[in-house]
C-alpha positions in Angstrom: 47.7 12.1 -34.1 47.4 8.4 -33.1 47.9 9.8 -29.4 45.0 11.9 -29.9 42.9 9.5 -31.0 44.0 6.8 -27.9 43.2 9.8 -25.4 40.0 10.6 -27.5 38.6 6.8 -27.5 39.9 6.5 -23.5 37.2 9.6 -23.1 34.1 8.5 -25.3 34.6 5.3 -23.5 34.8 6.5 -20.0 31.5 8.5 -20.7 29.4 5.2 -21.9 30.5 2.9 -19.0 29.6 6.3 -16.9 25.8 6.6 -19.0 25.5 2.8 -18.6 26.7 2.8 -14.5 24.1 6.0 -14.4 21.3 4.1 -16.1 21.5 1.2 -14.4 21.3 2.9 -11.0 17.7 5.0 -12.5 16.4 2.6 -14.3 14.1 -0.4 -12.9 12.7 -3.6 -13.7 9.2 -4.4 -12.1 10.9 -7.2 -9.3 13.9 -4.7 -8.2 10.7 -1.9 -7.4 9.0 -4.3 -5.6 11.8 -5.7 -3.5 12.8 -2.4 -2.8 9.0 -1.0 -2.0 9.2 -4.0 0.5 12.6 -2.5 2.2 12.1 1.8 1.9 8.5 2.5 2.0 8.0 4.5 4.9 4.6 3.2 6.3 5.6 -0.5 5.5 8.9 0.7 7.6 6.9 2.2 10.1 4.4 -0.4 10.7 7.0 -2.5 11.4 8.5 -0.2 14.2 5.0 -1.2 15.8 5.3 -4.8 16.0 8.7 -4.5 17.7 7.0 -2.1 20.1 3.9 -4.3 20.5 5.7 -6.6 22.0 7.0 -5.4 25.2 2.9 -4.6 25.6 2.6 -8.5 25.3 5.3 -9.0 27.8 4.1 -6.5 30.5 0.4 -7.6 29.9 1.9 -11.0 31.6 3.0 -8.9 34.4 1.3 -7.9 38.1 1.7 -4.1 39.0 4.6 -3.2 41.0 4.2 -3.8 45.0 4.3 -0.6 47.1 6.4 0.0 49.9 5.9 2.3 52.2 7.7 3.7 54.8 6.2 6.3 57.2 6.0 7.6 61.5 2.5 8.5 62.6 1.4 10.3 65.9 3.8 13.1 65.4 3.0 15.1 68.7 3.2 18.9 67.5 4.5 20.3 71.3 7.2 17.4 71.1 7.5 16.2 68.3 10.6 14.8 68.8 9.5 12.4 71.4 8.1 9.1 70.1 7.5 7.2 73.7 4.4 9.2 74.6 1.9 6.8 73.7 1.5 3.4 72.2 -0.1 4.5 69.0 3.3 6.3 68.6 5.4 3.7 65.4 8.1 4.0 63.0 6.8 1.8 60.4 7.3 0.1 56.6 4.1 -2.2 54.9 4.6 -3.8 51.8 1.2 -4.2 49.2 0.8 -5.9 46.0 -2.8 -5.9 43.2 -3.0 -9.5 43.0 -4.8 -9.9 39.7 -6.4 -13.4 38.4 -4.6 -15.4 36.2 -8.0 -15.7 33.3 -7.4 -11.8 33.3 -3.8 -11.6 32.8 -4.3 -14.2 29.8 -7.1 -12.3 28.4 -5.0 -9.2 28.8 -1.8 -11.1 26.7 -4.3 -12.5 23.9 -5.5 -8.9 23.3 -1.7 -7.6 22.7 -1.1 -10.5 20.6 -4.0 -9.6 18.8 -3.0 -6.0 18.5 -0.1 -7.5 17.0 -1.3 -9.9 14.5 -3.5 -6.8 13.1 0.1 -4.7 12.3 1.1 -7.3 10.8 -1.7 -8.0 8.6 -1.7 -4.3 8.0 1.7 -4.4 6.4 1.0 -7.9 4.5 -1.9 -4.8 2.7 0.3 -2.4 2.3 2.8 -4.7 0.8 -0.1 -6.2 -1.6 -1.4 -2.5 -2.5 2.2 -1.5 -3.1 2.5 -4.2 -5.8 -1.2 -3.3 -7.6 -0.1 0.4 -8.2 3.2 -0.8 -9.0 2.1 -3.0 -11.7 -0.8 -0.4 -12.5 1.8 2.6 -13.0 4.3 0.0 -15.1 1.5 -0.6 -17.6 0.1 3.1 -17.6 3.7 3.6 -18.2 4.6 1.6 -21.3 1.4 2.4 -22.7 2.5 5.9 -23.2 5.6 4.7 -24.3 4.0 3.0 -27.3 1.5 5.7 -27.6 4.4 8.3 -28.2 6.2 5.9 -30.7 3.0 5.2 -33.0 2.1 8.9 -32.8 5.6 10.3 -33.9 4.7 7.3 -36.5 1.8 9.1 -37.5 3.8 12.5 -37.7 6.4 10.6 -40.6 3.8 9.5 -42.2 2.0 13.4 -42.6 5.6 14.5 -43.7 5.2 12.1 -46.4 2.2 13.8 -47.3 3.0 17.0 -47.1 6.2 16.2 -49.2 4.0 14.4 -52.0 1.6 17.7 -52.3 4.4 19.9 -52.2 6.3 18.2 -54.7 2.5 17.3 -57.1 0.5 19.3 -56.5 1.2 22.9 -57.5 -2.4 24.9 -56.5 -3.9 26.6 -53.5 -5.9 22.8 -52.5 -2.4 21.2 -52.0 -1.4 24.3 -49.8 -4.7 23.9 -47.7 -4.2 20.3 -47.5 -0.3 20.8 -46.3 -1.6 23.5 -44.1 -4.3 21.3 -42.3 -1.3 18.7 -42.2 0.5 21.1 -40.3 -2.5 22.0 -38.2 -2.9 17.4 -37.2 1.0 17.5 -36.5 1.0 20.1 -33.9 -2.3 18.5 -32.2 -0.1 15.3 -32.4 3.3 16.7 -31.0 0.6 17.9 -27.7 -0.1 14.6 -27.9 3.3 12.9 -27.5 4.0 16.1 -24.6 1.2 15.1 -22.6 2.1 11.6 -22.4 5.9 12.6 -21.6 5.2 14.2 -18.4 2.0 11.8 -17.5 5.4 9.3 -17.8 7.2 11.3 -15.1 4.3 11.6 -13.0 4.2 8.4 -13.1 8.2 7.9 -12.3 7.3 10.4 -9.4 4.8 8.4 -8.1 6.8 5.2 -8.3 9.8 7.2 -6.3 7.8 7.7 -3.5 6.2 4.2 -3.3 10.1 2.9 -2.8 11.1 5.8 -1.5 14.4 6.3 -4.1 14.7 8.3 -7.4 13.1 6.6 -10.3 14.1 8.3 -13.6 13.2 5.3 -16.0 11.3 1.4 -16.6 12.9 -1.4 -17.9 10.5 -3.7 -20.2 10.3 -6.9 -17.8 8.3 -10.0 -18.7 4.8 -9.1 -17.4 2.5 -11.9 -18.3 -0.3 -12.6 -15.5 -3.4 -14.0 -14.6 -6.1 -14.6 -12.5 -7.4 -18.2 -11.6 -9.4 -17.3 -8.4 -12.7 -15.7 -8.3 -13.1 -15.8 -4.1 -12.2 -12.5 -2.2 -12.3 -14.2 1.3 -8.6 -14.8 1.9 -8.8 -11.0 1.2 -6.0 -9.3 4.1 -8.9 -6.2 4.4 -11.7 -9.3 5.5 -8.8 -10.9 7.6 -8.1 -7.6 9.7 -11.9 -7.3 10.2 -12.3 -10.6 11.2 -9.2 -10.4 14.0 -10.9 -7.4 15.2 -14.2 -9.6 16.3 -11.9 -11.6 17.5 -10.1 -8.9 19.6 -13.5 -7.9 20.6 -14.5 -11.1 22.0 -11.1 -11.1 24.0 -12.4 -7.5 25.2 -15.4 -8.8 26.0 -14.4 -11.4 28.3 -12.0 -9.7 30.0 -15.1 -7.3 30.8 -17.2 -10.2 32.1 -13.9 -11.1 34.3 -13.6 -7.8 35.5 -16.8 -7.9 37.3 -14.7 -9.9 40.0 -12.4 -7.2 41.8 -8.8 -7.3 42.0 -7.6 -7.4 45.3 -4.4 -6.2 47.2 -3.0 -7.9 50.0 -0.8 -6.1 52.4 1.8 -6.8 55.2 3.9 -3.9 57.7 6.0 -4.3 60.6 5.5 -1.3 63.6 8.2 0.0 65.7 7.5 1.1 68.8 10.2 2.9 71.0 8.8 2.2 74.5 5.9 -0.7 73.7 6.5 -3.9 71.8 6.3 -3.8 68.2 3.6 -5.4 66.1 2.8 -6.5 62.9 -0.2 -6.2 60.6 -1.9 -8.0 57.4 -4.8 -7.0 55.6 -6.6 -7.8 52.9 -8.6 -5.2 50.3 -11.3 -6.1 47.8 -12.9 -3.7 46.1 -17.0 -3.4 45.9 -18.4 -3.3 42.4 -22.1 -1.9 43.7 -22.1 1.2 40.8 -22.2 -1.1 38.0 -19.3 0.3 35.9 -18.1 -2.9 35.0 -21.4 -4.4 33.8 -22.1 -1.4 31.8 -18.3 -1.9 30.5 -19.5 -5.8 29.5 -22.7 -4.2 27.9 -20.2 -2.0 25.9 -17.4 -4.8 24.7 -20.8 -7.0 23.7 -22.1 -4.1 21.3 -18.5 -3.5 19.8 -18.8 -7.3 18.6 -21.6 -6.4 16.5 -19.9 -2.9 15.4 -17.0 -5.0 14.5 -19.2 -7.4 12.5 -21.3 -4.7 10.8 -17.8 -3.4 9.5 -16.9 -6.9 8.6 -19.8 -7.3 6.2 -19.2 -4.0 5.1 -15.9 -4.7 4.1 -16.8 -7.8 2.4 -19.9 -5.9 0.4 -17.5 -3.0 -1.2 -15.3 -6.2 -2.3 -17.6 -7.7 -4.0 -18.9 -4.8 -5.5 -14.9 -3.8 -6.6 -14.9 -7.5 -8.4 -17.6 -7.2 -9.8 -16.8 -3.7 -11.4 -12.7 -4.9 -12.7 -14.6 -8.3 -13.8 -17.2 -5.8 -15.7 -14.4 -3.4 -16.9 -12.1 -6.8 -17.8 -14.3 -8.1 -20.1 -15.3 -4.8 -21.6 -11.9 -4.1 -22.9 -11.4 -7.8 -24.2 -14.6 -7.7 -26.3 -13.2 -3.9 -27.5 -9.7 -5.9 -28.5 -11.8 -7.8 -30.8 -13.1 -5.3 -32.8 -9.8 -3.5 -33.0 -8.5 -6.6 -34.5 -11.5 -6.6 -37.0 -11.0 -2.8 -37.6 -7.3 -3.7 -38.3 -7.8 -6.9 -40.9 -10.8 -4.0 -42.5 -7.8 -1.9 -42.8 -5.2 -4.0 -44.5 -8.0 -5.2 -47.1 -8.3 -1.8 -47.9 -5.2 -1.0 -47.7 -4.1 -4.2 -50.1 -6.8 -3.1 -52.6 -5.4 0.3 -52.9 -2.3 -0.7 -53.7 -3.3 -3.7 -56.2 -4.5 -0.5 -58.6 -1.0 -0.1 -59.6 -1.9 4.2 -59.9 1.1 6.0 -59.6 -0.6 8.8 -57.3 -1.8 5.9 -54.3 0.7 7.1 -52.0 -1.6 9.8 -50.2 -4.2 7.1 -49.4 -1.8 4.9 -48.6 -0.3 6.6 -45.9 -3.8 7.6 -44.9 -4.7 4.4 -44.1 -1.6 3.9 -42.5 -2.7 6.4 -39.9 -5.8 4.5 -39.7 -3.9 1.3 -38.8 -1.7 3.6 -36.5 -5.0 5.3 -35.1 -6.0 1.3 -34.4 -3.1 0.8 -32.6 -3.2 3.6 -30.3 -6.6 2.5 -29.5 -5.7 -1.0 -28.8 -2.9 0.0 -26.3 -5.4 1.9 -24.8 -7.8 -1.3 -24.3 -4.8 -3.5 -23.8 -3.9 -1.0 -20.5 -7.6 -0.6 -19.6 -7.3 -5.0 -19.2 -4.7 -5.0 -17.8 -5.4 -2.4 -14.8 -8.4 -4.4 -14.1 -7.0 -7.6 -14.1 -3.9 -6.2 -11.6 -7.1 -5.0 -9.7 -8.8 -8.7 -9.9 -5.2 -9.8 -8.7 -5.6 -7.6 -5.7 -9.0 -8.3 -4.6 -8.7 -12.3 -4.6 -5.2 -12.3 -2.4 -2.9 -13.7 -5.9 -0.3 -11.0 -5.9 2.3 -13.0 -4.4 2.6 -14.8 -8.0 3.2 -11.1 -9.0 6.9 -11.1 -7.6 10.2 -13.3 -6.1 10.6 -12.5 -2.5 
């Protein structure tokens, strides 16, 4: 027997530290999603696949293109064309040729790659900061349910209570409509507490593919934040925009510089079989007379204004976004107030009902302890609605990174 029970304890003990190992590995607190968002999300991942590749363009835009060789015989007579002695013009030849391109150009050329560079790299530094808003967002959304579940199964005791105390008082067909309405608010609450379930794993589903690893459950972490700033210029979304005048402005004046051609300098040495050989150097400039490259300089100068329309643009819809989150903020801190004044409303009443000292108080009791319940849901509901917008707030004045340890 005593055997038994040592081989039974060995097993139930096995199976917690296996539930605990198994928990551990599902279940997440808010720092361990973001760190791991950081590592495994693909297009954070990807983007940075394009910096590394962005740099061999900055090294080759340092570079000339390739010299040509060539190696060739001309005045190949057809009756004998294996005599090469019939005439001077007869050689066996190789020429070497190389684009010599201006140094401004070549600079121009590297600042534009950098720049293509910088903007990957500011793209990621917003995909990092949008990873952490939805993060945060879907954490709260999260636990608000959670509560919401726990103070509606509250409310279901509670009607149980009820239903007992007419069952058990009242012995006429009002006390069976009353248990049977009862019946009918306990199924609309048990839709209730399904609902929020699987909004929680859609939620846990959506948080899995942000970090790209199965999610099966939160763990509470301490969440307290807030928002000093009320400036969206250090915004990452205005920053890209801005880099891309400046790119344009590179573009731009590597346009005007193109208006002066490249040219190609190029040397051969001439064999000839039955004449002295000879040597030749030469020099080729192209002749900009169609005006390709002033239209192209006409083109770069209108992207700069494209790119600052789109700057300004950008800038507007953030504003506007403050604005709204600063509206919807506020809106659900003045709402938390009156749920605290419904609430004290409801213990007075609550408290006076009780004073009576009437042995049949219970029903109204617990009635109003649904209220209060009711109150609660509702302020969860306002608590997340702050919350949201001040993770939004967070976002749009560039103070996430007090969100997390990196």
């Amino acid at each position: 027997m005593r055997c038994w029970k040592m081989w039974w304890g060995e097993i139930t003990m096995r199976f917690f530290l296996l539930l605990l190992i198994t928990i551990s590995l599902y279940c997440e607190d808010l720092n361990s999603l973001i760190q791991k968002g950081f590592n495994n999300n693909p297009t954070i991942q990807k983007l940075r696949v394009e910096v590394d590749l962005k740099a061999y363009d900055i090294a080759n835009s340092k570079l000339y293109k390739n010299p040509t060789i060539t190696i060739g015989i001309n005045d190949i007579n057809f009756d004998t064309p294996e005599k090469r002695d019939i005439e001077p013009m007869q050689t066996n030849f190789i020429s070497f040729s190389q684009q010599i391109t201006d140094s401004d150009k070549l600079s121009l050329q590297t600042q534009i790659k950098i720049t293509n560079q910088k903007l990957i790299l500011l793209k990621i530094q917003e995909e990092k900061n949008k990873l952490v808003k939805n993060i945060y967002k879907y954490y709260f959304s999260y636990f608000q349910l959670k509560n919401q579940i726990k103070l509606n199964r509250k409310k279901i005791e509670n009607i149980d209570k009820i239903s007992l105390y007419h069952t058990n008082n009242i012995q006429n067909t009002k006390a069976f409509q009353n248990i049977l309405s009862n019946d009918l608010i306990k199924e609309k609450l048990h839709i209730k507490i399904l609902i929020n379930k699987e909004k929680q794993k859609q939620i846990l589903i959506n948080i899995s593919q942000l970090i790209n690893q199965d999610i099966r459950t939160l763990k509470k972490s301490q969440t307290i934040i807030s928002n000093n700033s009320n400036s969206i210029e250090e915004h990452t979304l205005l920053l890209i925009e801005n880099l891309k005048i400046e790119q344009n402005n590179y573009e731009k004046d590597l346009a005007l510089e193109n208006q002066s051609s490249d040219y190609t300098i190029s040397a051969g040495y001439y064999n000839r079989n039955s004449f002295d050989d000879y040597a030749s150097i030469a020099l080729k400039i192209p002749l900009n007379i169609y005006g390709k490259e002033k239209n192209n300089l006409l083109k770069e100068k209108k992207a700069i204004n494209v790119a600052k329309h789109n700057f300004e643009e950008v800038k507007t819809k953030l504003k506007r976004d403050f604005a709204i989150y600063s509206s919807k903020q506020n809106l659900a801190k003045k709402s938390l107030v009156y749920i605290q004044s419904i609430k004290q409303h409801l213990l007075k009443e609550k408290e006076l009902i009780t004073n009576k000292n009437i042995t049949n108080n219970l029903v109204e009791i617990l009635m109003l302890e649904n209220k209060l319940l009711d109150n609660e849901i509702q302020k969860t509901q306002y608590t997340k609605d702050m919350q949201l917008a001040l993770v939004e707030l967070i976002y749009l004045t560039s103070s996430l990174k007090g969100l997390y340890n990196e």
